[in-house]
SEVEX-919763 format. One record per residue (C-alpha): residue number from 1; residue in three letters; x, y, z. Coordinates in Angstrom, 3 decimals, m for minus. Example, Ala and Ser with C-alpha at 12.3 -4.5 7.8 and 13.67 -1.06 7.14 Angstrom:
% SEVEX-919763
<rec num="1" residu="ALA" px="12.300" py="m4.500" pz="7.800"/>
<rec num="2" residu="SER" px="13.670" py="m1.060" pz="7.140"/>
END
This chain:
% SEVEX-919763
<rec num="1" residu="UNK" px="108.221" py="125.647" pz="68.320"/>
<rec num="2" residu="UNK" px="110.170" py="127.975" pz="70.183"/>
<rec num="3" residu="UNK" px="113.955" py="126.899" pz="71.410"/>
<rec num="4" residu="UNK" px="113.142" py="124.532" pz="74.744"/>
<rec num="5" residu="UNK" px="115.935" py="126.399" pz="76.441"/>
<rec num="6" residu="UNK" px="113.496" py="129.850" pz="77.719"/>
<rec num="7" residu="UNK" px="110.671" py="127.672" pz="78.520"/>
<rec num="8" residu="UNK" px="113.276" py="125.499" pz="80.485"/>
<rec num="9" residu="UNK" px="114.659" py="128.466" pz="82.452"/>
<rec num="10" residu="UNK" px="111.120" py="129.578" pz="83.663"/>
<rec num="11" residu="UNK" px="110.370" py="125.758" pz="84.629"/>
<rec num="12" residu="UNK" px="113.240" py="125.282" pz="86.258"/>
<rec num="13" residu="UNK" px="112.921" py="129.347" pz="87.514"/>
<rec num="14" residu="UNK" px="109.600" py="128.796" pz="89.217"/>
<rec num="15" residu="UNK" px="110.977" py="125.110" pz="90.437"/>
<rec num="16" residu="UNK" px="114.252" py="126.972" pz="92.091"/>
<rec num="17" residu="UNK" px="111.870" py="129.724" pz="93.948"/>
<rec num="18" residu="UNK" px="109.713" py="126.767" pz="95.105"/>
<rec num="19" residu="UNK" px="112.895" py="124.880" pz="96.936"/>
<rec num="20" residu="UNK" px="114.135" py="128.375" pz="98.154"/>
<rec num="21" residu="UNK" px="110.538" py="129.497" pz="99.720"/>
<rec num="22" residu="UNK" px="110.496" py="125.885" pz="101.132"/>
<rec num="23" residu="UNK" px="114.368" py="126.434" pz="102.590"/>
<rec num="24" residu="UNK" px="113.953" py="129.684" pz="104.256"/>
<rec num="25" residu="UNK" px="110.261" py="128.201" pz="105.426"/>
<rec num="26" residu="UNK" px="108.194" py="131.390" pz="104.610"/>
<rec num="27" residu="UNK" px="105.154" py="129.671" pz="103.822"/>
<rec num="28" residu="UNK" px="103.747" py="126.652" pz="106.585"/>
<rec num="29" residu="UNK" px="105.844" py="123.366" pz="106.794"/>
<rec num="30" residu="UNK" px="102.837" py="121.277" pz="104.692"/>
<rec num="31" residu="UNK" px="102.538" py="123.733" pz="101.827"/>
<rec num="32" residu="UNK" px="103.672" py="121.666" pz="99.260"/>
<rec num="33" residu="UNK" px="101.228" py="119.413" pz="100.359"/>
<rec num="34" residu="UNK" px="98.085" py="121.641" pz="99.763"/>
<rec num="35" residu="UNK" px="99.021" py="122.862" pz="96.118"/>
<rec num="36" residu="UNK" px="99.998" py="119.536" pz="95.392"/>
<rec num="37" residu="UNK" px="96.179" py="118.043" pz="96.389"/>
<rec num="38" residu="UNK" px="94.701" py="121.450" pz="94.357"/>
<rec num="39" residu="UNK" px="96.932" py="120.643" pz="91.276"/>
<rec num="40" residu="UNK" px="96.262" py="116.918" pz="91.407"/>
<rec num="41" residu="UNK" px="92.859" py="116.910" pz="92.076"/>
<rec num="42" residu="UNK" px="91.403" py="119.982" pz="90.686"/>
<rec num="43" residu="UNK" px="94.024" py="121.994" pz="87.923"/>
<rec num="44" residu="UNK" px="95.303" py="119.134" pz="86.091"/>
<rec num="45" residu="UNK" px="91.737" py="117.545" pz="85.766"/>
<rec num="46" residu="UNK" px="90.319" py="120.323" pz="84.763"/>
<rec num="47" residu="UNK" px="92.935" py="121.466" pz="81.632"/>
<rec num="48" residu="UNK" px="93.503" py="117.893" pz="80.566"/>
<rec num="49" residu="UNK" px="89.763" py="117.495" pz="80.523"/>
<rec num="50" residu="UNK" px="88.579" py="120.685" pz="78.652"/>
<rec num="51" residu="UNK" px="91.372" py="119.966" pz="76.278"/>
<rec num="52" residu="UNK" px="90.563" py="116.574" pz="75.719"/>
<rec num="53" residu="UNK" px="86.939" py="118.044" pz="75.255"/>
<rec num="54" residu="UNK" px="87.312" py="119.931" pz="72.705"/>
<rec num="55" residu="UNK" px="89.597" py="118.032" pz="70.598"/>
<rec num="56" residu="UNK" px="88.761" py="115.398" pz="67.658"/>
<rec num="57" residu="UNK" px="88.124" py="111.714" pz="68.813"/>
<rec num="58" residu="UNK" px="89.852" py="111.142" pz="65.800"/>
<rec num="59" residu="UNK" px="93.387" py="113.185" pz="67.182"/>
<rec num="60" residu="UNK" px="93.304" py="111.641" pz="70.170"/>
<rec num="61" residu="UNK" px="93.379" py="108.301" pz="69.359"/>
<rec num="62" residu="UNK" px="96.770" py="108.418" pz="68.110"/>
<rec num="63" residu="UNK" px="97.501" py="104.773" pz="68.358"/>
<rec num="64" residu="UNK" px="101.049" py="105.029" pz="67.349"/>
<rec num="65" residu="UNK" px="102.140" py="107.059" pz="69.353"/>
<rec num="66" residu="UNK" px="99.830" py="105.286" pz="72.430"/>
<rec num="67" residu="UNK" px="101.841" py="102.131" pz="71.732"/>
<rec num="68" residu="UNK" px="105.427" py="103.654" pz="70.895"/>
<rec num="69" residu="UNK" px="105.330" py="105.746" pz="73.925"/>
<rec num="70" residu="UNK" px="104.009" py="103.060" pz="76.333"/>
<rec num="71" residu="UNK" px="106.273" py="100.080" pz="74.911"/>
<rec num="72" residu="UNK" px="109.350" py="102.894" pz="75.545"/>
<rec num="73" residu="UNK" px="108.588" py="102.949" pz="79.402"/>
<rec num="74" residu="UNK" px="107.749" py="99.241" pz="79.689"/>
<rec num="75" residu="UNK" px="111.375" py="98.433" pz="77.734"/>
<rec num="76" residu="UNK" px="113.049" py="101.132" pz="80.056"/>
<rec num="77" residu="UNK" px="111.379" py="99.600" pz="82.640"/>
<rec num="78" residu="UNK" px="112.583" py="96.199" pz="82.680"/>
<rec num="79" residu="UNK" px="115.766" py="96.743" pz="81.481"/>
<rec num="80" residu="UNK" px="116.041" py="98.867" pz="84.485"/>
<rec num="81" residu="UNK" px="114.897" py="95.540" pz="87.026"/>
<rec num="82" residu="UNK" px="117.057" py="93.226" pz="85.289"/>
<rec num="83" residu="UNK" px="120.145" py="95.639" pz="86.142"/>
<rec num="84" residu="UNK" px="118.945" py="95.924" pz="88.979"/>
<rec num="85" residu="UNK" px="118.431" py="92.024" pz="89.470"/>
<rec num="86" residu="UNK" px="121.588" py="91.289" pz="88.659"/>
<rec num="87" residu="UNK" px="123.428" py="93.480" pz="91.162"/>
<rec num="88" residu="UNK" px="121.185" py="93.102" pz="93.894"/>
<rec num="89" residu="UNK" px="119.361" py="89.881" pz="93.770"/>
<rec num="90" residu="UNK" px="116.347" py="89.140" pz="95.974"/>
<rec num="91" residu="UNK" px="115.474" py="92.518" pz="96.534"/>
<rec num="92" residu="UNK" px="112.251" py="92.935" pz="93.967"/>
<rec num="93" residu="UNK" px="110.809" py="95.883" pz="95.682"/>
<rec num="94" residu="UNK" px="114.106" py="97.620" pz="94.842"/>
<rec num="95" residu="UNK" px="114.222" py="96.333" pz="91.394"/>
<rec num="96" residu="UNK" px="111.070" py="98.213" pz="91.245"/>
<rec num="97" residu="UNK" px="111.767" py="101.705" pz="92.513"/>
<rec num="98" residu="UNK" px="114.504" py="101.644" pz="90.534"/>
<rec num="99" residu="UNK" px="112.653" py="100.654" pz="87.437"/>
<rec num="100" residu="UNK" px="109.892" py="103.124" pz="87.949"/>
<rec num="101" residu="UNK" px="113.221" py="105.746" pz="88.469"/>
<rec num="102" residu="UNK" px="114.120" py="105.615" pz="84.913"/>
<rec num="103" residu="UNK" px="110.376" py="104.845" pz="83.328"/>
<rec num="104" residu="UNK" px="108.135" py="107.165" pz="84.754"/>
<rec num="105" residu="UNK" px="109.209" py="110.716" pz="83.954"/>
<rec num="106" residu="UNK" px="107.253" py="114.201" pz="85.338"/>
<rec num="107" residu="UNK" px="104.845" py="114.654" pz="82.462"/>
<rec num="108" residu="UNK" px="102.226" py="116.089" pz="84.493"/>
<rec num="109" residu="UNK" px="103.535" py="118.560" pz="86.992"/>
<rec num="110" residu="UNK" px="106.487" py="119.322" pz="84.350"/>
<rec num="111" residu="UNK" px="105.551" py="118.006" pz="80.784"/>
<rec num="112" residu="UNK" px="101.920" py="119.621" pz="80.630"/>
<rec num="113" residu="UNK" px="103.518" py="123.225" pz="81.330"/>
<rec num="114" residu="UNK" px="106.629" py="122.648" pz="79.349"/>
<rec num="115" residu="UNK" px="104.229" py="121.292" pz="76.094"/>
<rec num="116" residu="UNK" px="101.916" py="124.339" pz="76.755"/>
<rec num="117" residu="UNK" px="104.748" py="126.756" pz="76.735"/>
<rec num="118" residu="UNK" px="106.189" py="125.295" pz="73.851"/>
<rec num="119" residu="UNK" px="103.081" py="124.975" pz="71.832"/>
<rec num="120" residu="UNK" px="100.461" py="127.819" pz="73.360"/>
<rec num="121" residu="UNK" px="97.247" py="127.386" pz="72.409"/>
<rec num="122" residu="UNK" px="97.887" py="123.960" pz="70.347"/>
<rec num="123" residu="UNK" px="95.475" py="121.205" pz="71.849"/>
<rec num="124" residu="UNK" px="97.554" py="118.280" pz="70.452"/>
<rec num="125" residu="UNK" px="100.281" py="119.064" pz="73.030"/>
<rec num="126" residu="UNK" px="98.142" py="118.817" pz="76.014"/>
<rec num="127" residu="UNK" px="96.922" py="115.549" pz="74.283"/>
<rec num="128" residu="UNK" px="100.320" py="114.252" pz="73.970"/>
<rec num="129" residu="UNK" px="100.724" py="115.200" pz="77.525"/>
<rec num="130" residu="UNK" px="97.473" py="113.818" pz="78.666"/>
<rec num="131" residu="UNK" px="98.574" py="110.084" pz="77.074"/>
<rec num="132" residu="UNK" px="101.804" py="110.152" pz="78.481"/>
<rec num="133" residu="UNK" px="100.521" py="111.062" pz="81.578"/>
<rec num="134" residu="UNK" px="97.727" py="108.450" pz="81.665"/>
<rec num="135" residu="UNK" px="100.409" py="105.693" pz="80.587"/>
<rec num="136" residu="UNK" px="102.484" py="106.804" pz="83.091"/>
<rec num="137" residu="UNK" px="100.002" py="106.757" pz="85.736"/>
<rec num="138" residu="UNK" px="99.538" py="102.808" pz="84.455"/>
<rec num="139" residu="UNK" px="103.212" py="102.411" pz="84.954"/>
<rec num="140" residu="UNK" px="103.046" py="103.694" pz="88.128"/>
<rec num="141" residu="UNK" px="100.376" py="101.538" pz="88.842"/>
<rec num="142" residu="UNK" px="102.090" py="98.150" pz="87.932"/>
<rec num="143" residu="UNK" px="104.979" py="99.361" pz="90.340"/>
<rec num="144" residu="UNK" px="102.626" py="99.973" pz="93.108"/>
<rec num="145" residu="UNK" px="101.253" py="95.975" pz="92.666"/>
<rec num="146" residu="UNK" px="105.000" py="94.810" pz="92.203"/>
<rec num="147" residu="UNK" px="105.764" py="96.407" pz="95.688"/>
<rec num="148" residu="UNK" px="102.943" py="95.304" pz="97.711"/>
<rec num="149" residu="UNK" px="103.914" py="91.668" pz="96.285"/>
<rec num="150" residu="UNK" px="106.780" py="92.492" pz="97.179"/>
<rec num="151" residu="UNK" px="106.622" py="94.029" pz="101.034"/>
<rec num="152" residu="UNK" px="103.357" py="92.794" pz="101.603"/>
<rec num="153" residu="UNK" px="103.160" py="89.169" pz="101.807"/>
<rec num="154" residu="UNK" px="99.767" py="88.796" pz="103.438"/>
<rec num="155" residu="UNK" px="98.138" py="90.855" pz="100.867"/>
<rec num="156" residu="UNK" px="94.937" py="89.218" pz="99.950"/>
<rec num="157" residu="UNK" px="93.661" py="91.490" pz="96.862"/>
<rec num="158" residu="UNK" px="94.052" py="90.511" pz="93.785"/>
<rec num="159" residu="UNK" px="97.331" py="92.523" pz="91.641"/>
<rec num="160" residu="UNK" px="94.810" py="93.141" pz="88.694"/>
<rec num="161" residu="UNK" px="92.166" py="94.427" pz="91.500"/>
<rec num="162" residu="UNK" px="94.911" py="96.624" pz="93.187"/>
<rec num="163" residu="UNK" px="95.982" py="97.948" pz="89.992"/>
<rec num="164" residu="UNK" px="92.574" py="98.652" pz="88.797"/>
<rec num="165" residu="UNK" px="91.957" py="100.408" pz="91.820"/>
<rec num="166" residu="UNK" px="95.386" py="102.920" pz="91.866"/>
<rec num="167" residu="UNK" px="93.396" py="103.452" pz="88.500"/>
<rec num="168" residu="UNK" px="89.908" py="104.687" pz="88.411"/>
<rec num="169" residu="UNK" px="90.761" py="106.626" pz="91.705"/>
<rec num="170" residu="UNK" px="93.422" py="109.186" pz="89.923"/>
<rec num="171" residu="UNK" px="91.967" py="112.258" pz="89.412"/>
<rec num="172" residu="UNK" px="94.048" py="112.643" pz="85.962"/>
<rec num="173" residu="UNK" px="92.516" py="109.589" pz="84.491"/>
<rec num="174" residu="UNK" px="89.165" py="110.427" pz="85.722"/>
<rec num="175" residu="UNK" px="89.877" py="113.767" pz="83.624"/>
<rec num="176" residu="UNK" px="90.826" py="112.134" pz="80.916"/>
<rec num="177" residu="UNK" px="88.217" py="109.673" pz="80.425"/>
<rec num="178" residu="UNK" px="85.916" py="112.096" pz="80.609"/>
<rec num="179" residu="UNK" px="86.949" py="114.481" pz="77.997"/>
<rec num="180" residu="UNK" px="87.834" py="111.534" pz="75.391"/>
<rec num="181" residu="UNK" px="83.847" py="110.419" pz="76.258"/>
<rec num="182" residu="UNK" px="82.936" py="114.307" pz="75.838"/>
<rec num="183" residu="UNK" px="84.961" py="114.265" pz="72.540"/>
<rec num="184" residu="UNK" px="83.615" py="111.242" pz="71.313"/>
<rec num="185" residu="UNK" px="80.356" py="111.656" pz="71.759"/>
<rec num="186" residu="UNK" px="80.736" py="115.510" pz="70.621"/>
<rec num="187" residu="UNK" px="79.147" py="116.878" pz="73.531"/>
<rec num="188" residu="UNK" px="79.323" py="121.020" pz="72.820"/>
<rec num="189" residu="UNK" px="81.229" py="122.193" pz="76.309"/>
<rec num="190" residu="UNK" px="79.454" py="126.034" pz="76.739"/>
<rec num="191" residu="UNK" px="81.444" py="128.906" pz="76.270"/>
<rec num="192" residu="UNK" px="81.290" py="129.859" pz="79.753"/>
<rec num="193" residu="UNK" px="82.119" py="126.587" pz="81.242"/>
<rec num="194" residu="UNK" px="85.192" py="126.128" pz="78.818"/>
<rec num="195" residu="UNK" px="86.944" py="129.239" pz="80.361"/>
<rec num="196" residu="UNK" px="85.711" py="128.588" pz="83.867"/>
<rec num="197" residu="UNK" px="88.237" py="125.076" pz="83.223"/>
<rec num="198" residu="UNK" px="90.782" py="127.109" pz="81.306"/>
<rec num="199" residu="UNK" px="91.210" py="129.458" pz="83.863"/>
<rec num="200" residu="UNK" px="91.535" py="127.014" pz="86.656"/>
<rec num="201" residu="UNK" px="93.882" py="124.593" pz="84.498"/>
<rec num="202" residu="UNK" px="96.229" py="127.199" pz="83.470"/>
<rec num="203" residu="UNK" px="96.755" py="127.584" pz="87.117"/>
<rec num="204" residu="UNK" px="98.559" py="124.298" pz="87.237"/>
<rec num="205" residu="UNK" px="102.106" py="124.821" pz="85.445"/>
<rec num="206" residu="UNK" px="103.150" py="127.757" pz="87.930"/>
<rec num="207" residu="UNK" px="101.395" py="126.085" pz="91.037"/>
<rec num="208" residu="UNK" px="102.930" py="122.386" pz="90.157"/>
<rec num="209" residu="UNK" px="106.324" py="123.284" pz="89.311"/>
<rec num="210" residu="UNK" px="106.406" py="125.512" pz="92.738"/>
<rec num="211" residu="UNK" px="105.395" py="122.574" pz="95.038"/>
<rec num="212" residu="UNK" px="107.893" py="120.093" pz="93.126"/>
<rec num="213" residu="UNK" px="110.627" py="122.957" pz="94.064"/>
<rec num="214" residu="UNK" px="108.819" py="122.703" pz="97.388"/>
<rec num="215" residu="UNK" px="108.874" py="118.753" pz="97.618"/>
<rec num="216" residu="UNK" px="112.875" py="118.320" pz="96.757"/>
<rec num="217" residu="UNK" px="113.578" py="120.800" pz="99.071"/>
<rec num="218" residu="UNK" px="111.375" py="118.462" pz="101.792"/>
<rec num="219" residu="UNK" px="113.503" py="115.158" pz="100.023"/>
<rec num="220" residu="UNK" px="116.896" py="116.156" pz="100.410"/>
<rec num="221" residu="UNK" px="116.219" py="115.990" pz="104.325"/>
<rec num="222" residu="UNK" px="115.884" py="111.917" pz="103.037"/>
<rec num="223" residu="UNK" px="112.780" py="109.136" pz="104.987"/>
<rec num="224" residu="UNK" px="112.554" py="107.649" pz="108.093"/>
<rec num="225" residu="UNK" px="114.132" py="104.407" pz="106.642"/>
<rec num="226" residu="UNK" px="117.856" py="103.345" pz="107.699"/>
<rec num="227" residu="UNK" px="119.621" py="104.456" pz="104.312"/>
<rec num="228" residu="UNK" px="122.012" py="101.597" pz="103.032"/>
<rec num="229" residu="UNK" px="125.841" py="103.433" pz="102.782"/>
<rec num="230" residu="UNK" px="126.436" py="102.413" pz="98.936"/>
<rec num="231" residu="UNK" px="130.085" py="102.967" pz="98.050"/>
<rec num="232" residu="UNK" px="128.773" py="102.791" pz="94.194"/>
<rec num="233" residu="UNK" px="126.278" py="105.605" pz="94.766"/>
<rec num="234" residu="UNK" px="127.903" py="107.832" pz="92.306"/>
<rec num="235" residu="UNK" px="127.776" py="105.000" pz="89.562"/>
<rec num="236" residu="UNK" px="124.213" py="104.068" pz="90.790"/>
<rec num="237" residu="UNK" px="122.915" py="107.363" pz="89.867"/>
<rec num="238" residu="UNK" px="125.256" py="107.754" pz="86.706"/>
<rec num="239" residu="UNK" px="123.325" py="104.278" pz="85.543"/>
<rec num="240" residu="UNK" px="119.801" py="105.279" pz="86.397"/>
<rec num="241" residu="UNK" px="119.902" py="108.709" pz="84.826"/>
<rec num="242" residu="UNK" px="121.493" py="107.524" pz="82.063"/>
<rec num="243" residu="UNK" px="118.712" py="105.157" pz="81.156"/>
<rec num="244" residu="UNK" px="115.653" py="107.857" pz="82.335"/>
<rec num="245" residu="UNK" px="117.556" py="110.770" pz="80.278"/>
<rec num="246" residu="UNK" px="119.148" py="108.557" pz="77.341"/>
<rec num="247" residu="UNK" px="117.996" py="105.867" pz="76.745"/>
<rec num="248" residu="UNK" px="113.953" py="106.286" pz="77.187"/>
<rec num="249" residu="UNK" px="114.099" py="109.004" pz="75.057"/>
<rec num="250" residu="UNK" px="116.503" py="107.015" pz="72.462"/>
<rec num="251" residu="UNK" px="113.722" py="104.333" pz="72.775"/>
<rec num="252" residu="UNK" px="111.254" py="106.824" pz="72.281"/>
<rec num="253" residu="UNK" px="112.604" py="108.428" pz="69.293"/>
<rec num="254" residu="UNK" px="112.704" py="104.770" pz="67.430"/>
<rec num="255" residu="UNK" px="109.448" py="103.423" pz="68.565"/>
<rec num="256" residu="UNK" px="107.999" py="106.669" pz="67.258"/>
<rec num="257" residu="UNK" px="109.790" py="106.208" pz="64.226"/>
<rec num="258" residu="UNK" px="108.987" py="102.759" pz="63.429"/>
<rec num="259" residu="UNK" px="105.167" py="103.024" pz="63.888"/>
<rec num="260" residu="UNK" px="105.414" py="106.246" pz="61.728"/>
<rec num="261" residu="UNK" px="103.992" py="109.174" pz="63.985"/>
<rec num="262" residu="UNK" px="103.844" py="112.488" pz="62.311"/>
<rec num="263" residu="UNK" px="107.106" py="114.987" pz="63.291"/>
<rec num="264" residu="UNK" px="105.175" py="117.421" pz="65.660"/>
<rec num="265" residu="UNK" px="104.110" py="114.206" pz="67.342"/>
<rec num="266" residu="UNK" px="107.150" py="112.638" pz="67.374"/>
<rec num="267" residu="UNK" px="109.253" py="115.478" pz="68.672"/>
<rec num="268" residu="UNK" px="106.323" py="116.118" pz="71.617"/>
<rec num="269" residu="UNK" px="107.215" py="112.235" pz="72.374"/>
<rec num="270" residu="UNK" px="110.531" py="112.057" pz="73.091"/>
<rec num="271" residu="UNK" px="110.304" py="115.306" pz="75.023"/>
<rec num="272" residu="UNK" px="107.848" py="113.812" pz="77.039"/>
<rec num="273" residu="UNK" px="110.197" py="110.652" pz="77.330"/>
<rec num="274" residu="UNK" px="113.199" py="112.879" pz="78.176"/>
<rec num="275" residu="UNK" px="111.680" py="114.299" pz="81.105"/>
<rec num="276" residu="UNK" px="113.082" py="113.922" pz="84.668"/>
<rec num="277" residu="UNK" px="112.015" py="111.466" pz="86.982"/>
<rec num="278" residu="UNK" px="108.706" py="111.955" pz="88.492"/>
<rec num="279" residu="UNK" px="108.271" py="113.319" pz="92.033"/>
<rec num="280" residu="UNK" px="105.777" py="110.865" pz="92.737"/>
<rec num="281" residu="UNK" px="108.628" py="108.204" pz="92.887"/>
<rec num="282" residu="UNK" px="110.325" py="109.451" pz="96.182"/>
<rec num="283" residu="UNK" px="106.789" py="109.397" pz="97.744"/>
<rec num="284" residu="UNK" px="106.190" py="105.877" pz="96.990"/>
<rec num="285" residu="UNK" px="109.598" py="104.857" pz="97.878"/>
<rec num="286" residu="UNK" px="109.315" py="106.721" pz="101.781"/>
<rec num="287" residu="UNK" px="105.192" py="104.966" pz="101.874"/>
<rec num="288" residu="UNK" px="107.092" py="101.457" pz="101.572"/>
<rec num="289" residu="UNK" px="110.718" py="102.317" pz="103.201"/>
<rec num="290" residu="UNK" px="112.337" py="101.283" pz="100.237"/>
<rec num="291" residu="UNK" px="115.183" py="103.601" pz="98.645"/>
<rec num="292" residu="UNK" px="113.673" py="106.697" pz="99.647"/>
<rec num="293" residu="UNK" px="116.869" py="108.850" pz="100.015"/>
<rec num="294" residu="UNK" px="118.411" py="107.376" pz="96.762"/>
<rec num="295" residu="UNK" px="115.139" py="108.061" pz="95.065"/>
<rec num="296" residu="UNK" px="115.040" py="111.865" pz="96.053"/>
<rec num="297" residu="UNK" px="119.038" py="112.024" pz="94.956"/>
<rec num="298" residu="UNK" px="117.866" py="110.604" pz="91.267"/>
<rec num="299" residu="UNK" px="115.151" py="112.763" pz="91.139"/>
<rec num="300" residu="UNK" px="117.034" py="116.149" pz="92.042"/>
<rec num="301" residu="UNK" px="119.973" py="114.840" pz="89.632"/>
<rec num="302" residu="UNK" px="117.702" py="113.797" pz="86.675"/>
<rec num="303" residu="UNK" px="116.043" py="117.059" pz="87.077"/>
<rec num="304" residu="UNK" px="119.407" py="119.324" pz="87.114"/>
<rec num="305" residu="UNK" px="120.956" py="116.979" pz="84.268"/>
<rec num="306" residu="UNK" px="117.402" py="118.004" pz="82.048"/>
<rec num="307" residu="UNK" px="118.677" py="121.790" pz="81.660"/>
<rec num="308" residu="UNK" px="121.728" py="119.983" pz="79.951"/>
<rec num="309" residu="UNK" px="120.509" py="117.109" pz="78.127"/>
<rec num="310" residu="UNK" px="116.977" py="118.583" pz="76.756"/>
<rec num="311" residu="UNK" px="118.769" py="121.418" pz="74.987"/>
<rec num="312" residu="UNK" px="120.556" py="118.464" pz="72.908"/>
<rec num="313" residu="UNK" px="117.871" py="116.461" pz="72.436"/>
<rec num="314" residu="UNK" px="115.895" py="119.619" pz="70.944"/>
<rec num="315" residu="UNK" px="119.166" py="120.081" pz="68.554"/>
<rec num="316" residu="UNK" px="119.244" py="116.475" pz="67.731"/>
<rec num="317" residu="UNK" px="115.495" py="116.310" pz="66.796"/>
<rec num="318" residu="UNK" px="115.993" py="119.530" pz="64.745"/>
<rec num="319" residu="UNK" px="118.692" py="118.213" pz="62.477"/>
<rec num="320" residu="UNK" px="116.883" py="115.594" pz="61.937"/>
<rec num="321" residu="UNK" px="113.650" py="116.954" pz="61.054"/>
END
């Protein structure tokens, strides 16, 4: 594995150009918006299928590190809402942003083209990506339920049926249930086709990380929702990026550990786990007026602090490798 530092620089590179393009507004006001639907809906699908595809059932079902990984965000997770409880009580919705602020981390539109420039070519890093991804998209999931309990006292659906739904509808499950079926049922993918989805999902690292350069640029103008003057903000943000960029990965690392995942594994883990907080955060936050502003701050924050703290994560793993 090359040093994460010159992959970083051209993530973060391609991010910077994105928020400067979207500053000086050279392309249309809702460009961030169309890249974001092709990446989403058609790049990401596509890679994390074909790879999926064309990998072992055997090497996907990596059930250590499907349980380590998962139990890191759910522990993050809730340690984040009772904080959160405890300082501001009666405000579950909150609790919840805030929770999915230091669980759910950018493994798609960052950690897929950060694990394919680390490891080019190696299918078990878009795997690794692909599960976190997937049990992100789960976390995700259980936040959206906890807020419309939350905000949404008439709803009438059922949590398991609203959660269910946020679920077969994302295009990165959909392509990831479909290339564990191909693998498992060792359907041959043709030559042709297999390059036709390579070609299209290696358009996704430069195209996602431009429209999340794009969409923090958009944030930092904060929602529509009356933002709450918090004299603690600095220690507020100090907590929750201390728990995404710490202590998930710390969790990570010993979950890993315990349930005895292989190095290469373990090391794409808590890379994975160490990733900034996901864009996809802020835009659930403005859909439900809740924290929107604060949301975009952690996520611009989380994503500068990265350059710092991945670099010693990458040592730390090394010397103890």
């Amino acid at each position: 594995m090359p040093s994460i530092l010159t992959p970083l620089i051209a993530v973060f590179g391609i991010m910077l150009l994105g928020f400067i393009v979207q500053k000086l507004k050279v392309l249309p006001h809702d460009t961030d918006f169309t890249i974001n639907e092709y990446v989403y809906y058609v790049a990401f699908p596509a890679i994390l299928f074909i790879a999926l595809a064309e990998t072992d059932i055997h090497e996907i079902l990596q059930w250590g590190f499907i349980f380590a990984f998962g139990l890191a965000m759910i522990a993050t997770y809730f340690i984040t809402v009772v904080i959160s409880s405890i300082f501001d009580k009666k405000q579950p919705a909150l609790a919840a942003i805030r929770g999915l602020s230091t669980s759910f981390g950018n493994t798609a539109f960052i950690g897929i083209p950060l694990m394919m420039m680390l490891y080019p070519g190696n299918n078990h890093a878009i795997t690794a990506a692909a599960i976190a991804s997937l049990l992100s998209v789960t976390m995700f999931a259980f936040a959206l339920v906890s807020m419309e309990l939350a905000l949404n006292k008439t709803q009438k659906s059922h949590p398991a049926l609203i959660m269910l739904n946020a679920l077969i509808k994302n295009p990165i499950v959909i392509g990831c249930l479909l290339g564990v079926i191909a693998s498992a049922l060792t359907i041959p993918v043709p030559e042709s086709i297999s390059m036709m989805f390579r070609l299209i999902g290696n358009t996704s690292s430069p195209c996602a990380l431009f429209a999340i350069g794009m969409v923090l640029a958009k944030a930092m103008h904060g929602g529509t929702e009356p933002e709450v003057v918090r004299h603690n903000i600095v220690i507020e943000m100090s907590v929750l990026n201390v728990l995404k960029l710490v202590i998930h990965p710390l969790l990570a690392y010993w979950l890993l550990t315990y349930f005895e995942v292989e190095q290469q594994l373990l090391v794409m883990g808590v890379i994975l786990a160490a990733l900034p907080t996901a864009a996809s955060v802020y835009l659930l936050a403005q859909r439900y007026q809740t924290y929107a502003l604060s949301s975009a701050k952690c996520i611009l924050i989380s994503t500068i602090a990265t350059f710092i703290s991945l670099p010693i994560i990458e040592k730390l793993l090394s010397s103890f490798a």
